[in-house]
PQR file of N, CA, C, O and H, with PARSE charges and radii, in Angstrom:
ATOM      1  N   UNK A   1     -25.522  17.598  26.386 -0.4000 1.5000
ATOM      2  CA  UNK A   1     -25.910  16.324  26.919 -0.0000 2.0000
ATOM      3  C   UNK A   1     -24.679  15.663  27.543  0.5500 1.7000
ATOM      4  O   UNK A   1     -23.687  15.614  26.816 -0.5500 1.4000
ATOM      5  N   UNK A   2     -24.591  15.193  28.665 -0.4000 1.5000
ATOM      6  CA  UNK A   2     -23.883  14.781  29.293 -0.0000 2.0000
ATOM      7  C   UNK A   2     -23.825  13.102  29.056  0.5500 1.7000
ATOM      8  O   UNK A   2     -24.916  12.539  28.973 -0.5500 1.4000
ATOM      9  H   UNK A   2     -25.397  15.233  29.255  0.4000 1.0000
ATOM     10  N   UNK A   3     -22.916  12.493  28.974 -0.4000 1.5000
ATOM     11  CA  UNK A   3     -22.774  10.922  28.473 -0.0000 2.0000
ATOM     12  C   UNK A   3     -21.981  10.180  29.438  0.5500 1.7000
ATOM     13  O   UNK A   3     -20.752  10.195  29.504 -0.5500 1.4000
ATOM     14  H   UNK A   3     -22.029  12.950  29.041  0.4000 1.0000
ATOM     15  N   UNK A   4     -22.832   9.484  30.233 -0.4000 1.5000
ATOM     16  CA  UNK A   4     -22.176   8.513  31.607 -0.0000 2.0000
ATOM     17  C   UNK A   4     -21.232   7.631  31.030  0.5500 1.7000
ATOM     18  O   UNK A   4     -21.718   6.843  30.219 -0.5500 1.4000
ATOM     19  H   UNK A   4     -23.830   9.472  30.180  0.4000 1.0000
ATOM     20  N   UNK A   5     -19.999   7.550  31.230 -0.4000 1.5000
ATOM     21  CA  UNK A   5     -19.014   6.646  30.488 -0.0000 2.0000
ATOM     22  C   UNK A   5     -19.269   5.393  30.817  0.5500 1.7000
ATOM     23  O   UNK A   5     -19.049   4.616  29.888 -0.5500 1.4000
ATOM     24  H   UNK A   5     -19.604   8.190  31.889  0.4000 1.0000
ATOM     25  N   UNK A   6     -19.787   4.731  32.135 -0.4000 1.5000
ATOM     26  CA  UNK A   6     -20.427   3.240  32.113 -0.0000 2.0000
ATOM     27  C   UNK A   6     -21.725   2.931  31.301  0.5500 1.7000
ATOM     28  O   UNK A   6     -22.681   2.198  31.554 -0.5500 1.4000
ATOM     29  H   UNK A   6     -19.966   5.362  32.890  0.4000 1.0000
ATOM     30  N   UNK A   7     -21.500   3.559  30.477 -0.4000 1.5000
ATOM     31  CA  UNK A   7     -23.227   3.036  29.790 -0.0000 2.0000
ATOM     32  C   UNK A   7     -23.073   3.624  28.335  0.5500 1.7000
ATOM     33  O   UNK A   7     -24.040   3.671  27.574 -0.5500 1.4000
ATOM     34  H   UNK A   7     -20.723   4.155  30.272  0.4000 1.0000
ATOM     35  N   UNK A   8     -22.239   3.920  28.097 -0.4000 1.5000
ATOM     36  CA  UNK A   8     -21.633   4.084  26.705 -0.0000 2.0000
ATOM     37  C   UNK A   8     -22.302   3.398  25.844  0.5500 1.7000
ATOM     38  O   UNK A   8     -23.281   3.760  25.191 -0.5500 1.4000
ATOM     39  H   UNK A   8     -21.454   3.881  28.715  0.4000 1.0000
ATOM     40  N   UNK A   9     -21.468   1.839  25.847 -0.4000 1.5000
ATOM     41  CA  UNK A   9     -22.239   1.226  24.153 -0.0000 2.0000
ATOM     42  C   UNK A   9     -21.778  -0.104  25.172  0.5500 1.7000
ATOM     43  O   UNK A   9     -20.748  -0.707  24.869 -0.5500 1.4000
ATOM     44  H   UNK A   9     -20.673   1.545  26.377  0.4000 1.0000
ATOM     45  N   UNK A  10     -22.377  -0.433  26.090 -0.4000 1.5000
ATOM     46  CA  UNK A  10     -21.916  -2.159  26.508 -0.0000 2.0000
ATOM     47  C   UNK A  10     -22.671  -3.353  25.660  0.5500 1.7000
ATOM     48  O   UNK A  10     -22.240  -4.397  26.151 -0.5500 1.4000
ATOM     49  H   UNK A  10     -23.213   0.057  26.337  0.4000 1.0000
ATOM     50  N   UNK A  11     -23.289  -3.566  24.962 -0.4000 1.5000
ATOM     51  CA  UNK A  11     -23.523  -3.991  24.163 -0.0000 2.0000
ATOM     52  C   UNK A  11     -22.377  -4.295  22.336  0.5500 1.7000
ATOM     53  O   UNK A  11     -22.299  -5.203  21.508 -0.5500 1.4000
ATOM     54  H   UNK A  11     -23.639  -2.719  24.563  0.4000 1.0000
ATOM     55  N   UNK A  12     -21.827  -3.133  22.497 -0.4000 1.5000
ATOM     56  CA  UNK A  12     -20.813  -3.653  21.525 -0.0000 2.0000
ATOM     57  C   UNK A  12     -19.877  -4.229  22.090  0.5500 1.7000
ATOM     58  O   UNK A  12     -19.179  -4.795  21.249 -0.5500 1.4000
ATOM     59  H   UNK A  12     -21.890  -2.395  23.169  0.4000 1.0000
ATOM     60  N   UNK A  13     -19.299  -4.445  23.714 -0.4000 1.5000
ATOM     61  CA  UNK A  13     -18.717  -5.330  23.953 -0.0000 2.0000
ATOM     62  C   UNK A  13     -19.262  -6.594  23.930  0.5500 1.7000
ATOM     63  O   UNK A  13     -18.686  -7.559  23.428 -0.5500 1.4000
ATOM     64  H   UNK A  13     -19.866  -3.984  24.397  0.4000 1.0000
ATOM     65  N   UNK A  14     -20.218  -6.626  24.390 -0.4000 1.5000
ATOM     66  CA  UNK A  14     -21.300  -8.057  24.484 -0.0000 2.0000
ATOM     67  C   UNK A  14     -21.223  -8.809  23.307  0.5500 1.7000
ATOM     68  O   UNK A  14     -20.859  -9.985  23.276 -0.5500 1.4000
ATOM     69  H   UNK A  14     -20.686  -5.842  24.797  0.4000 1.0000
ATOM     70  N   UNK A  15     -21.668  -7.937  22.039 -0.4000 1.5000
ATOM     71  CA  UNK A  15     -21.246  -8.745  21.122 -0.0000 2.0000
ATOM     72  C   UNK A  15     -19.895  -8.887  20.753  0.5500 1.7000
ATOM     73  O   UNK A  15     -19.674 -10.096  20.693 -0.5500 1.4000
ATOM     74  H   UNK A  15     -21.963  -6.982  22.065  0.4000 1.0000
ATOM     75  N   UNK A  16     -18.746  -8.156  20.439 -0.4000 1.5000
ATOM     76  CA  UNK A  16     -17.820  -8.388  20.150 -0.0000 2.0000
ATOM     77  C   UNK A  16     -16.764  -9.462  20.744  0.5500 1.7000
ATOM     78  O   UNK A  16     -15.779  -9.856  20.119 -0.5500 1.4000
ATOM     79  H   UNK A  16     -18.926  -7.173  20.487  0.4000 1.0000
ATOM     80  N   UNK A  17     -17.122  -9.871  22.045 -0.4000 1.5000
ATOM     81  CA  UNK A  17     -15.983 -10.672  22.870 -0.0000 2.0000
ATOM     82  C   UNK A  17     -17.111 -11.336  23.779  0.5500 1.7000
ATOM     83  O   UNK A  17     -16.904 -12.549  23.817 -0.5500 1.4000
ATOM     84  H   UNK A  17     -17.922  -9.551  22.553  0.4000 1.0000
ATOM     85  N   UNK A  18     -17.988 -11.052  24.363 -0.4000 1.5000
ATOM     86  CA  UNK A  18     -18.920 -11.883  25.344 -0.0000 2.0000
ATOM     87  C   UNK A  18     -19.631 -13.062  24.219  0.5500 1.7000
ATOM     88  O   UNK A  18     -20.101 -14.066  24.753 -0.5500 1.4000
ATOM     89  H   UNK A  18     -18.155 -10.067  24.332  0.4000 1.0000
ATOM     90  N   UNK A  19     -19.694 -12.988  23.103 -0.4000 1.5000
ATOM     91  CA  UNK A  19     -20.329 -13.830  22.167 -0.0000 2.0000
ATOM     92  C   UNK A  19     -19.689 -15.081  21.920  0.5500 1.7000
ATOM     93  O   UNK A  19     -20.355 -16.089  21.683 -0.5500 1.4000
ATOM     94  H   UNK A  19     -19.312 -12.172  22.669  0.4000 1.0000
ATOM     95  N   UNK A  20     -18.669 -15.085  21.953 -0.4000 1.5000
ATOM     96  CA  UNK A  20     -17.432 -16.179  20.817 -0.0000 2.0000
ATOM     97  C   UNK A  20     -17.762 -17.331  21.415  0.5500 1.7000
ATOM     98  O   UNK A  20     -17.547 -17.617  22.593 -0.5500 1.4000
ATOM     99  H   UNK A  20     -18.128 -14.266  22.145  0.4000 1.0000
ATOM    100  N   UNK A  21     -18.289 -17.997  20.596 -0.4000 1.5000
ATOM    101  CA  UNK A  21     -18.050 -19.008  20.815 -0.0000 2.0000
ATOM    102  C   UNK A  21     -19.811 -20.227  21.612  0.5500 1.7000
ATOM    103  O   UNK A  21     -20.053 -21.411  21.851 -0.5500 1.4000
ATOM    104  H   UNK A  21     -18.464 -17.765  19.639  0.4000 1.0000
ATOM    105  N   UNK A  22     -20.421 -19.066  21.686 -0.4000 1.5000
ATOM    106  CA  UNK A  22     -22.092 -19.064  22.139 -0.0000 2.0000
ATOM    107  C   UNK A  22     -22.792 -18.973  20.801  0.5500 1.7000
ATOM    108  O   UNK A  22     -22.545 -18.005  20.082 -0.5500 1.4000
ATOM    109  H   UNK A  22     -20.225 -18.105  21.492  0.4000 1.0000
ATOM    110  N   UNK A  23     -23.586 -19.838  20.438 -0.4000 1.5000
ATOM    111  CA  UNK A  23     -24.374 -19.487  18.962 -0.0000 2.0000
ATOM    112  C   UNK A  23     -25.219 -18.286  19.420  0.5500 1.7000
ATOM    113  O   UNK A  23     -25.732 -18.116  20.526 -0.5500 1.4000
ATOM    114  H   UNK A  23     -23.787 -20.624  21.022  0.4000 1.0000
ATOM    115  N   UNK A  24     -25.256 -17.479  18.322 -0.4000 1.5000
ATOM    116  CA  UNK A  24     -26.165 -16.155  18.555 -0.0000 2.0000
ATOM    117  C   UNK A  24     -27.719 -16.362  17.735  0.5500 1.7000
ATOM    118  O   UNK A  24     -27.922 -16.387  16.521 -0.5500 1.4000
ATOM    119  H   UNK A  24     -24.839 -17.617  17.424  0.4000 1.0000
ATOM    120  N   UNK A  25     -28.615 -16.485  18.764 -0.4000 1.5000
ATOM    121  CA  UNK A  25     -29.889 -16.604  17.818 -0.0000 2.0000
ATOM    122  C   UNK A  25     -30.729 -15.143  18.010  0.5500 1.7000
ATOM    123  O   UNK A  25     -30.355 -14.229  18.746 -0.5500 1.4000
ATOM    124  H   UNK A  25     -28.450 -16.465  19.750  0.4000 1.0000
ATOM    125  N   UNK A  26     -31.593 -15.140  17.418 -0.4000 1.5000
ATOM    126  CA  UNK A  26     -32.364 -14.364  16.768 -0.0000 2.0000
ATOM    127  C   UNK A  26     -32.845 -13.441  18.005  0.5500 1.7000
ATOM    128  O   UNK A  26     -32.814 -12.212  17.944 -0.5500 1.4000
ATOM    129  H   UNK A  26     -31.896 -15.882  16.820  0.4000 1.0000
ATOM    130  N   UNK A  27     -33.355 -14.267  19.291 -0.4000 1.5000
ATOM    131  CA  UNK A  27     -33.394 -13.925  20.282 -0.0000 2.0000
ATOM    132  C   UNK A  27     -32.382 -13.219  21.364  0.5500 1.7000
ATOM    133  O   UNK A  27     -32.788 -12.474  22.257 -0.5500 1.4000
ATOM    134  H   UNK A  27     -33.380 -15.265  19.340  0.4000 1.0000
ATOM    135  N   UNK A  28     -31.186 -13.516  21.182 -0.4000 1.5000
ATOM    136  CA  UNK A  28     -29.744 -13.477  21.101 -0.0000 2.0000
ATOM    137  C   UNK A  28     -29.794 -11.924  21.145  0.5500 1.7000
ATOM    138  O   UNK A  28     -29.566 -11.198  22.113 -0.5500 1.4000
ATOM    139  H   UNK A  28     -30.857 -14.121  20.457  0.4000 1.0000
ATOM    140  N   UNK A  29     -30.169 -11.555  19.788 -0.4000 1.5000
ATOM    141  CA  UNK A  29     -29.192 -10.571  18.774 -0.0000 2.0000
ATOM    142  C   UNK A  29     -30.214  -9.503  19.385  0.5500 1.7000
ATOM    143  O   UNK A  29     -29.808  -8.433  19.840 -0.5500 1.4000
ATOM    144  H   UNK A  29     -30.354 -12.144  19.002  0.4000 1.0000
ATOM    145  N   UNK A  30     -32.253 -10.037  19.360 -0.4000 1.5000
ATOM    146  CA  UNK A  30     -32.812  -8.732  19.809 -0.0000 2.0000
ATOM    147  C   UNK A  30     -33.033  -8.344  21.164  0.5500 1.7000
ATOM    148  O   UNK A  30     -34.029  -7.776  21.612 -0.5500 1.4000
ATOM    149  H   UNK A  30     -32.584 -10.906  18.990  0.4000 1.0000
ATOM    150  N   UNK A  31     -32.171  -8.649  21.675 -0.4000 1.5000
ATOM    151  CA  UNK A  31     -31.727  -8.441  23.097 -0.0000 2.0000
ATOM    152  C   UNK A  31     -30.954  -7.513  23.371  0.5500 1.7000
ATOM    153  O   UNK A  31     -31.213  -6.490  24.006 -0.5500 1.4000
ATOM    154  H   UNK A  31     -31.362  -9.111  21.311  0.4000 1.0000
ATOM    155  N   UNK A  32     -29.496  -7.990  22.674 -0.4000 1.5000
ATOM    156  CA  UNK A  32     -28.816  -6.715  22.073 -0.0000 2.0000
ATOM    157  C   UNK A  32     -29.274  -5.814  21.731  0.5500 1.7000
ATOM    158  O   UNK A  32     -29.285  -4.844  22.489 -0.5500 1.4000
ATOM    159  H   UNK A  32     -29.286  -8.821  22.158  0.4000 1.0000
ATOM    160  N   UNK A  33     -29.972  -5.715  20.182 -0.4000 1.5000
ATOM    161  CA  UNK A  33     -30.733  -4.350  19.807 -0.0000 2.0000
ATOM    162  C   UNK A  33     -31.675  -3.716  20.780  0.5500 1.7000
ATOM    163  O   UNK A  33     -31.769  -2.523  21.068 -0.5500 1.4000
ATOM    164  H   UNK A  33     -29.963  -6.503  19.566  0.4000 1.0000
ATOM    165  N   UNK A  34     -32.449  -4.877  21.294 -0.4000 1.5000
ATOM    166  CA  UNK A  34     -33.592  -3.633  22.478 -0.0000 2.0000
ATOM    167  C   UNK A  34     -32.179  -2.656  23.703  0.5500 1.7000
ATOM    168  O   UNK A  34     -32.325  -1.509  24.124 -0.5500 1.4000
ATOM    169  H   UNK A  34     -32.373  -5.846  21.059  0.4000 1.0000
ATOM    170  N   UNK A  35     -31.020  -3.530  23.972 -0.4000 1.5000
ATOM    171  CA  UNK A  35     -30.294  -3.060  24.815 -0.0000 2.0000
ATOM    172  C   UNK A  35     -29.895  -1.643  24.405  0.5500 1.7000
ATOM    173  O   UNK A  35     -30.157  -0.664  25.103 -0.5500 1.4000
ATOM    174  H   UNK A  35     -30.901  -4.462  23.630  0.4000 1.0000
ATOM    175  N   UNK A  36     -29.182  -1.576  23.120 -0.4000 1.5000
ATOM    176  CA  UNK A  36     -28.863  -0.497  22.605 -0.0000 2.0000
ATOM    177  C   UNK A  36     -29.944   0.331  22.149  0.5500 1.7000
ATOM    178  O   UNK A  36     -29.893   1.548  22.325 -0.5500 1.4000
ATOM    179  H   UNK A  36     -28.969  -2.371  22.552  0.4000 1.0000
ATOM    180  N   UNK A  37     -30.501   0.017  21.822 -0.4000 1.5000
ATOM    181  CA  UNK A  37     -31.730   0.773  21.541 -0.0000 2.0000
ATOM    182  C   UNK A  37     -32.089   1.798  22.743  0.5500 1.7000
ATOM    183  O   UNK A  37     -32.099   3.020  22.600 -0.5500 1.4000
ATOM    184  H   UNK A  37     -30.542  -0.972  21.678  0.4000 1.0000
ATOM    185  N   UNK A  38     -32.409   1.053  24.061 -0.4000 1.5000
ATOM    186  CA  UNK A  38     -32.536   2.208  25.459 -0.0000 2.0000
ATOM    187  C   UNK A  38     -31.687   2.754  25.574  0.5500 1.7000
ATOM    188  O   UNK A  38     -31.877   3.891  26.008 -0.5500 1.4000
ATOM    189  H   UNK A  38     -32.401   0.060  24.177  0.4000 1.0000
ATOM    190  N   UNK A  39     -30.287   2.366  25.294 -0.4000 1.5000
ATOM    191  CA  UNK A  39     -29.030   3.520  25.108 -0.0000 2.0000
ATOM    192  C   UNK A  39     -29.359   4.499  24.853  0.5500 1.7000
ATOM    193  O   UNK A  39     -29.658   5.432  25.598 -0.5500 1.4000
ATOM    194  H   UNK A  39     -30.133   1.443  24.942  0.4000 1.0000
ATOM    195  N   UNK A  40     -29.350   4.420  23.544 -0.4000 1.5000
ATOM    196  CA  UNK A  40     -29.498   5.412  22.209 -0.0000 2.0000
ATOM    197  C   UNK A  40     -30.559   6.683  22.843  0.5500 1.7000
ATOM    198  O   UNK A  40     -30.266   7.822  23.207 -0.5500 1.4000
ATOM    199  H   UNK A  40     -29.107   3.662  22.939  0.4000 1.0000
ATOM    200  N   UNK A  41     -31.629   6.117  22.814 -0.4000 1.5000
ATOM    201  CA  UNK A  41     -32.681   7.046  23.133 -0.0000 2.0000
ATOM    202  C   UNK A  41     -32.160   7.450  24.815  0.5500 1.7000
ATOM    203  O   UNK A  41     -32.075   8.669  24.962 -0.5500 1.4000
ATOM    204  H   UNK A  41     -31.867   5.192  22.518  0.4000 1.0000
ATOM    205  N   UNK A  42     -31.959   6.986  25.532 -0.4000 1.5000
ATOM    206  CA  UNK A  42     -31.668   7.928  26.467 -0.0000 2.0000
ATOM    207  C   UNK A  42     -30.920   9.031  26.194  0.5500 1.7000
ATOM    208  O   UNK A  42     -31.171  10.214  26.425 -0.5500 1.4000
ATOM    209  H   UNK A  42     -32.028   5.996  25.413  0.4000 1.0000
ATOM    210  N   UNK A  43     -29.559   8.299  25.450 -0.4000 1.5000
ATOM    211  CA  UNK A  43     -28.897   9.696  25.508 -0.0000 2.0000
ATOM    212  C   UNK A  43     -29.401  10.750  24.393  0.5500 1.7000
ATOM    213  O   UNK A  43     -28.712  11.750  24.193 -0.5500 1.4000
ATOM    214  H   UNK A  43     -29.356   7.338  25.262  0.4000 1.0000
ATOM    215  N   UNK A  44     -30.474  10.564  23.736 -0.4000 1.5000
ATOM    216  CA  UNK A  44     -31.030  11.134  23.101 -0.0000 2.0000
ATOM    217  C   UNK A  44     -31.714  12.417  24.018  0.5500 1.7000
ATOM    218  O   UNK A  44     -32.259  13.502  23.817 -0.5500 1.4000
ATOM    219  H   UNK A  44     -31.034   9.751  23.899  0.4000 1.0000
ATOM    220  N   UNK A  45     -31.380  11.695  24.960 -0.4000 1.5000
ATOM    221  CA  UNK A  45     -32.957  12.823  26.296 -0.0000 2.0000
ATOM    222  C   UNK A  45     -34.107  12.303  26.465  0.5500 1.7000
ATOM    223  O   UNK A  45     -34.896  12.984  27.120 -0.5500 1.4000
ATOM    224  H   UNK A  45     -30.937  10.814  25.123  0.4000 1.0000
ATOM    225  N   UNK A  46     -34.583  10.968  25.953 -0.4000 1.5000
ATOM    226  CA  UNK A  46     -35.749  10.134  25.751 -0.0000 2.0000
ATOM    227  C   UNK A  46     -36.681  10.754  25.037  0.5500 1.7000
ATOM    228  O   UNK A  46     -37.653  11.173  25.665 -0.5500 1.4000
ATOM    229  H   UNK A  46     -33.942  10.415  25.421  0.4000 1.0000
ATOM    230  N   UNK A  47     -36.639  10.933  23.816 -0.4000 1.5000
ATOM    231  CA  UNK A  47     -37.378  11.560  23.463 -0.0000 2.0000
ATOM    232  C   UNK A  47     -38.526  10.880  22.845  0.5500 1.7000
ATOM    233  O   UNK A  47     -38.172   9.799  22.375 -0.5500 1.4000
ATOM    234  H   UNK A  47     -35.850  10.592  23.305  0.4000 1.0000
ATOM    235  N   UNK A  48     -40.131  11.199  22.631 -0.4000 1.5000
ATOM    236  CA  UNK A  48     -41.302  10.544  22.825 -0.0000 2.0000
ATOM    237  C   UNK A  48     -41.013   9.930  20.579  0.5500 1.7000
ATOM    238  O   UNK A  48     -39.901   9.966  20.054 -0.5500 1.4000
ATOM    239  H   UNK A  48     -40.418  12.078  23.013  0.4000 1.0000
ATOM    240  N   UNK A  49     -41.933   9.611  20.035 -0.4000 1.5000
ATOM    241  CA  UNK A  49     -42.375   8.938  18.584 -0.0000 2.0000
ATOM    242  C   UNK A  49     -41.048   9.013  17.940  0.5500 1.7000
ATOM    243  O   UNK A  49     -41.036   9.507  16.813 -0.5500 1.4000
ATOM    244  H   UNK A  49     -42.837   9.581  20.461  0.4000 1.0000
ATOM    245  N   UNK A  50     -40.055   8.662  18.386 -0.4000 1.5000
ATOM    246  CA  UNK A  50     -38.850   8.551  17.620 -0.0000 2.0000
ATOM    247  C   UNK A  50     -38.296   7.004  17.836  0.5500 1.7000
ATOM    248  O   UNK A  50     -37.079   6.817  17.807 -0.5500 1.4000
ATOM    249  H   UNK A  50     -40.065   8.260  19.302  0.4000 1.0000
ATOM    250  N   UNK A  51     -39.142   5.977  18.038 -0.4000 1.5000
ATOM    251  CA  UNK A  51     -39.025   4.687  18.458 -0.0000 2.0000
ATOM    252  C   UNK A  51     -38.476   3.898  17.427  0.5500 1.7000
ATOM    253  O   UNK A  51     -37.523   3.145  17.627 -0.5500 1.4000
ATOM    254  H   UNK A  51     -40.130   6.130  18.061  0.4000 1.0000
ATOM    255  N   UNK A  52     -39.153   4.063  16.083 -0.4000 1.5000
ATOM    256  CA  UNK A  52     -38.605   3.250  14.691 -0.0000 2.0000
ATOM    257  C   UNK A  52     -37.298   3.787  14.567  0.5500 1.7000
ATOM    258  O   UNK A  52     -36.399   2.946  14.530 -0.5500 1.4000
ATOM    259  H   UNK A  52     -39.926   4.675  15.920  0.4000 1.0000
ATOM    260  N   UNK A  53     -36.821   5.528  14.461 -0.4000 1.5000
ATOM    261  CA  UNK A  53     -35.720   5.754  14.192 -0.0000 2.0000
ATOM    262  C   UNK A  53     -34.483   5.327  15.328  0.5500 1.7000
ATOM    263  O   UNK A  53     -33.295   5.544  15.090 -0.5500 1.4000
ATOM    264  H   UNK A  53     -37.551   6.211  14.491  0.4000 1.0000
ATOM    265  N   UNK A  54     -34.802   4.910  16.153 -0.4000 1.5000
ATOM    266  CA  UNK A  54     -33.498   4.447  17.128 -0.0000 2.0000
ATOM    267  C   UNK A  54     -33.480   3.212  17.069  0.5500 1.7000
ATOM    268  O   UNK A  54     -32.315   2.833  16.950 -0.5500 1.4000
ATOM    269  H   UNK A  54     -35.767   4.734  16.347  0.4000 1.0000
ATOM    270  N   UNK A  55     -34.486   2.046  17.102 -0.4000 1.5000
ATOM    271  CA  UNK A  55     -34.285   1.089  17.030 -0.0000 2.0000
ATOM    272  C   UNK A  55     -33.369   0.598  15.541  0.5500 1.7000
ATOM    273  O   UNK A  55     -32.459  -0.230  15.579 -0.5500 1.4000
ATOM    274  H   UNK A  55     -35.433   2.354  17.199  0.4000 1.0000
ATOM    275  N   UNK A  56     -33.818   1.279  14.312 -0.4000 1.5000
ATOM    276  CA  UNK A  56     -33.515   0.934  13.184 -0.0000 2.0000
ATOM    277  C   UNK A  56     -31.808   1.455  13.289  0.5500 1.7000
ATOM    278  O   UNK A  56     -30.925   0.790  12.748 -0.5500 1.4000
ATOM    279  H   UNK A  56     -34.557   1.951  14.280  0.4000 1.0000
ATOM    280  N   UNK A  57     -31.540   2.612  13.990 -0.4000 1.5000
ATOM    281  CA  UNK A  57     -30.437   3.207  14.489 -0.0000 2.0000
ATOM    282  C   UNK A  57     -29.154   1.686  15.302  0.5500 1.7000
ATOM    283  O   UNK A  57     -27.991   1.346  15.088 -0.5500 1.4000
ATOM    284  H   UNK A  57     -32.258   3.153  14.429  0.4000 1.0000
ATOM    285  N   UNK A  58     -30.194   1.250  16.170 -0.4000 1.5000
ATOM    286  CA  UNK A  58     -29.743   0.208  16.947 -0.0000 2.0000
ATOM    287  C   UNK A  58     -29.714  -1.022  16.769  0.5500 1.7000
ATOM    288  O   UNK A  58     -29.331  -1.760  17.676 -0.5500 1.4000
ATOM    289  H   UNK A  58     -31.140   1.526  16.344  0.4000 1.0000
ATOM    290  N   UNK A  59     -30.176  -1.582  15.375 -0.4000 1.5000
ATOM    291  CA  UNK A  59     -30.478  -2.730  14.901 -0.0000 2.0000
ATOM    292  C   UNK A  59     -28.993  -2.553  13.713  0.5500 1.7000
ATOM    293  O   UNK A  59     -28.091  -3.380  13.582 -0.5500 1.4000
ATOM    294  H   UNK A  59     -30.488  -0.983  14.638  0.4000 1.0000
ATOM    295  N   UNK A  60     -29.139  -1.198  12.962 -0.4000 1.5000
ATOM    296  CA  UNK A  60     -27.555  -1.198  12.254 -0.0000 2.0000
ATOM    297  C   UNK A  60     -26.302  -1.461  13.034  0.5500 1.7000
ATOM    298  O   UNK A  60     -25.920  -2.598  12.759 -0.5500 1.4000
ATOM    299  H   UNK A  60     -29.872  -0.526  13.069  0.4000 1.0000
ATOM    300  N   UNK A  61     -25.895  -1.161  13.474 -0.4000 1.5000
ATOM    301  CA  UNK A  61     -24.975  -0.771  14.494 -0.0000 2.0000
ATOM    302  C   UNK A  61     -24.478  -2.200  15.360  0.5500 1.7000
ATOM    303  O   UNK A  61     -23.336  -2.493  15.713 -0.5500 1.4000
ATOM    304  H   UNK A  61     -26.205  -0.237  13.697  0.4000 1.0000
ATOM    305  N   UNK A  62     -25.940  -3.079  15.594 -0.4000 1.5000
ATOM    306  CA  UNK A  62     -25.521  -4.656  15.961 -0.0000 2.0000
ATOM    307  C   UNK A  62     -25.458  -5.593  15.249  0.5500 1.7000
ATOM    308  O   UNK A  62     -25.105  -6.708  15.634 -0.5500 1.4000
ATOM    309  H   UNK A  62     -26.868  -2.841  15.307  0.4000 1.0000
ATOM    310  N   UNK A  63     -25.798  -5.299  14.046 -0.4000 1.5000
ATOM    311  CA  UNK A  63     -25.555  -6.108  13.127 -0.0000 2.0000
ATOM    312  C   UNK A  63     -23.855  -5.834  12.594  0.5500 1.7000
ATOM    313  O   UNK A  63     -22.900  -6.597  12.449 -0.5500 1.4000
ATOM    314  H   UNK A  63     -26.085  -4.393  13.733  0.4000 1.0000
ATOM    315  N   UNK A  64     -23.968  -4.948  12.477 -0.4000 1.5000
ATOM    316  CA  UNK A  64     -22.463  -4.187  11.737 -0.0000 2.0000
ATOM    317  C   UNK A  64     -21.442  -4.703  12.823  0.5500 1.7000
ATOM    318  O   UNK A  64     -20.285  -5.026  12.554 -0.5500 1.4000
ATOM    319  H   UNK A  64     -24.743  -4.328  12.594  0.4000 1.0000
ATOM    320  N   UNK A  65     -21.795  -4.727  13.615 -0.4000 1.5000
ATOM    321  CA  UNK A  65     -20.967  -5.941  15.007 -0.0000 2.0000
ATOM    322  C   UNK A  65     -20.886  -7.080  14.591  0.5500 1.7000
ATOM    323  O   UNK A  65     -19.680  -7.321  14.532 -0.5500 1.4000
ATOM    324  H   UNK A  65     -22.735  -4.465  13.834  0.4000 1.0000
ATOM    325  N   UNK A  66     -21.478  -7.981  14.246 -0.4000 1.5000
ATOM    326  CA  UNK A  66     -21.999  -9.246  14.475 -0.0000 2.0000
ATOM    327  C   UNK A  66     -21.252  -9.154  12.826  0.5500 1.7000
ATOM    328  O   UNK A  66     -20.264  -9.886  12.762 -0.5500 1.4000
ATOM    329  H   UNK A  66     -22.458  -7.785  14.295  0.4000 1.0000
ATOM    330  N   UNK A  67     -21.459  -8.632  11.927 -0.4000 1.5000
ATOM    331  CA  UNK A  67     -20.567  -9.205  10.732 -0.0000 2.0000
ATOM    332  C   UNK A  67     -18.962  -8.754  10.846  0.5500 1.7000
ATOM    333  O   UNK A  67     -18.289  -9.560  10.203 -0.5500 1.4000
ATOM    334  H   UNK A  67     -22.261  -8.037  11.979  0.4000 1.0000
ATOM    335  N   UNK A  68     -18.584  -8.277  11.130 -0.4000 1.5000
ATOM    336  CA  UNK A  68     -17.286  -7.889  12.015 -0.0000 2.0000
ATOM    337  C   UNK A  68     -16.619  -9.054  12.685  0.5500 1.7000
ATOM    338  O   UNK A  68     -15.398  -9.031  12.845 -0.5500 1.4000
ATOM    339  H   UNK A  68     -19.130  -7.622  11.652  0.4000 1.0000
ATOM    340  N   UNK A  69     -17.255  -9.948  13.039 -0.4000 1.5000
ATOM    341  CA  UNK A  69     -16.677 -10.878  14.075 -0.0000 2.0000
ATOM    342  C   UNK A  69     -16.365 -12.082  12.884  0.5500 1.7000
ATOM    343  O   UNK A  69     -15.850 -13.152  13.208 -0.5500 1.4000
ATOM    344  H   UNK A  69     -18.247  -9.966  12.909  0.4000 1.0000
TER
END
């Protein structure tokens, strides 16, 4: 699988440094996760009924951001 280096993980920048200082709401955060979430599964190859496991994939991963800061 080949991995486009502009589309990496922009979302962990988003949260990590595009955030500071902006309250992050709920709406906020699943914006982020749906973002990473289409990441994920792309570079997965898009693959079809694997929707709970990437999101739940992509919901760790922004949170684990977001307490980090």
């Amino acid at each position: 699988m080949v991995r486009r280096r502009w589309k990496k993980n922009p979302t962990k920048k988003m949260v990590s440094k595009g955030s500071k200082g902006v309250s992050l709401n709920t709406e906020k955060i699943n914006e982020f996760i749906r973002m990473r979430a289409y990441y994920i599964w792309e570079d997965m190859g898009k693959p079809q009924g694997k929707d709970v496991e990437i999101w739940d994939k992509a919901e760790k991963e922004i949170l684990s951001q977001l307490k980090k800061r």
